[in-house]
N, C-alpha and C positions, 0 to 999 in steps of 0.2 A: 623894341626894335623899330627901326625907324623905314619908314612907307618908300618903295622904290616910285620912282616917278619917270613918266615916258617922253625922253626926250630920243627926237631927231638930230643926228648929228650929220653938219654938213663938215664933208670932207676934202682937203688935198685931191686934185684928180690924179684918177687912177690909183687909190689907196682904198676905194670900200673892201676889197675883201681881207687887205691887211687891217685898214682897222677889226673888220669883224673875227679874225684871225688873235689880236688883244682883247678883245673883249670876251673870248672865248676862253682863252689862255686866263686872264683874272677870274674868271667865275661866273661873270656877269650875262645877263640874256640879250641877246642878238637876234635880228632878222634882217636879212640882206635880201630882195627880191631876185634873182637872176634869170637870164631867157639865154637860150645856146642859140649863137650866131655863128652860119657859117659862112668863111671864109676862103678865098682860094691864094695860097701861098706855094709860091716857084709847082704851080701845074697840079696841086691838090688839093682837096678840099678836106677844110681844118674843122672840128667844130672847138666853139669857147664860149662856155660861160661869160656873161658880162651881167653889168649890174641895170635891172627895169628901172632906176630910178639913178641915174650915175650925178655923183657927189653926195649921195645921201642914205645913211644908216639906220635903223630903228634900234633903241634899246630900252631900256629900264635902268636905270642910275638912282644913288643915293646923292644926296653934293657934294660930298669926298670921293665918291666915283667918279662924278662929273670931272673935277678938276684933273683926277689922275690922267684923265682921256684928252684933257685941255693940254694937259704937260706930254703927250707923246710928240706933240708938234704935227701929228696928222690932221687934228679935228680945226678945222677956220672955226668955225662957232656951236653951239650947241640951240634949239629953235626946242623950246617948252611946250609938249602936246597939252591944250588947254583944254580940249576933248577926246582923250585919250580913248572914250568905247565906239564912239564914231570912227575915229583912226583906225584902230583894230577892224572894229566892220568892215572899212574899205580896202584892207590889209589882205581879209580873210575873200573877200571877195575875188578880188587879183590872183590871189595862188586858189581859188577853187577854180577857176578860168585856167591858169595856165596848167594845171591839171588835164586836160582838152590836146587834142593835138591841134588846135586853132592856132594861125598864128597873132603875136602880141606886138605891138611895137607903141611909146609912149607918144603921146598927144597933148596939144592943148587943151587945156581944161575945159569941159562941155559944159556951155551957159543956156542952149536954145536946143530945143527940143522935147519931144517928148524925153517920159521916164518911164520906163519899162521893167519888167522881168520876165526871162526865160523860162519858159515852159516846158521845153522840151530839148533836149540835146545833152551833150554831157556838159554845158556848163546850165543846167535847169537849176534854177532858185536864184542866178544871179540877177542883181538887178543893177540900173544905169542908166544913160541918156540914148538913146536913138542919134547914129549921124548918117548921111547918103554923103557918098562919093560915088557918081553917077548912077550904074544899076547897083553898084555893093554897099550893103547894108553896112553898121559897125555898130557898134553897142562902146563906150564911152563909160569907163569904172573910174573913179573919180577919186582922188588923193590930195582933200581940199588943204591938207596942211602944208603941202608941198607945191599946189596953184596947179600939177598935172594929171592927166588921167593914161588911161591904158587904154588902148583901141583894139578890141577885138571884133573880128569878123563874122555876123552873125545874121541868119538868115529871119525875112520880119516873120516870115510865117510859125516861126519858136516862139515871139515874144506877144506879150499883152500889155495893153496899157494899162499902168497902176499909179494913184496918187504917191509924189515927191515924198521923203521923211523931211520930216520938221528940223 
């Protein structure tokens, strides 16, 4: 049997959760990041899931999967994880964070700064870049395949400095 392989699907906006809605419905494995955003519509506040990474899917495809996922007409292109346990790392990182009732919002990709891990807090073992925004700390979790990171709010006195992964 033949090796699934982890491709990124860049999607139609406003169709991640339908695609992952077909890719669930074929069999296939899915992860969709999502953060509840709330809203105030006609004097109430709504909450809604939306996508941390909007235009973009994670899966596992064979290339006959691939194509099926090309023929819904949702997927623009499909982007070939070419370090797929890196990817993951920084996958599992994000949802051990949004685990936290911190809040998340996406970022520029963190190039300057230190690289840390938390120590203490409920998102302890995560690790990332250090960013200031005046007195507020952020801790910067990074998703180099997609060029963005996820900014979470995090106090310096949890984190340590640790050497970068290779």
């Amino acid at each position: 049997m033949a090796k699934r392989d982890w491709f990124v699907l860049h999607v139609k906006p406003r169709t991640e959760k339908k695609v992952a809605r077909f890719l669930h419905e074929y069999g296939y494995f899915c992860h969709l990041p999502l953060y509840i955003k709330i809203a105030k519509v006609q004097r109430r506040k709504v909450k809604r899931e939306m996508p941390l990474f909007p235009g973009y899917v994670f899966t596992r495809l064979l290339p006959d999967e691939r194509i099926r996922m090309l023929q819904t007409n949702l997927v623009v292109k499909t982007i070939f994880a070419k370090n797929p346990r890196k990817m993951i790392h920084q996958l599992r990182q994000i949802a051990h964070a949004a685990k936290g009732d911190t809040a998340m919002l996406t970022a520029k990709m963190c190039s300057v700064g230190d690289y840390v891990r938390v120590v203490s807090g409920p998102m302890r073992g995560t690790e990332g870049y250090i960013r200031r925004k005046g007195r507020q700390s952020s801790l910067c979790l990074n998703i180099e395949i997609l060029g963005v990171a996820v900014e979470v709010a995090v106090s310096p006195f949890d984190v340590e400095k640790v050497a970068p992964p290779q």
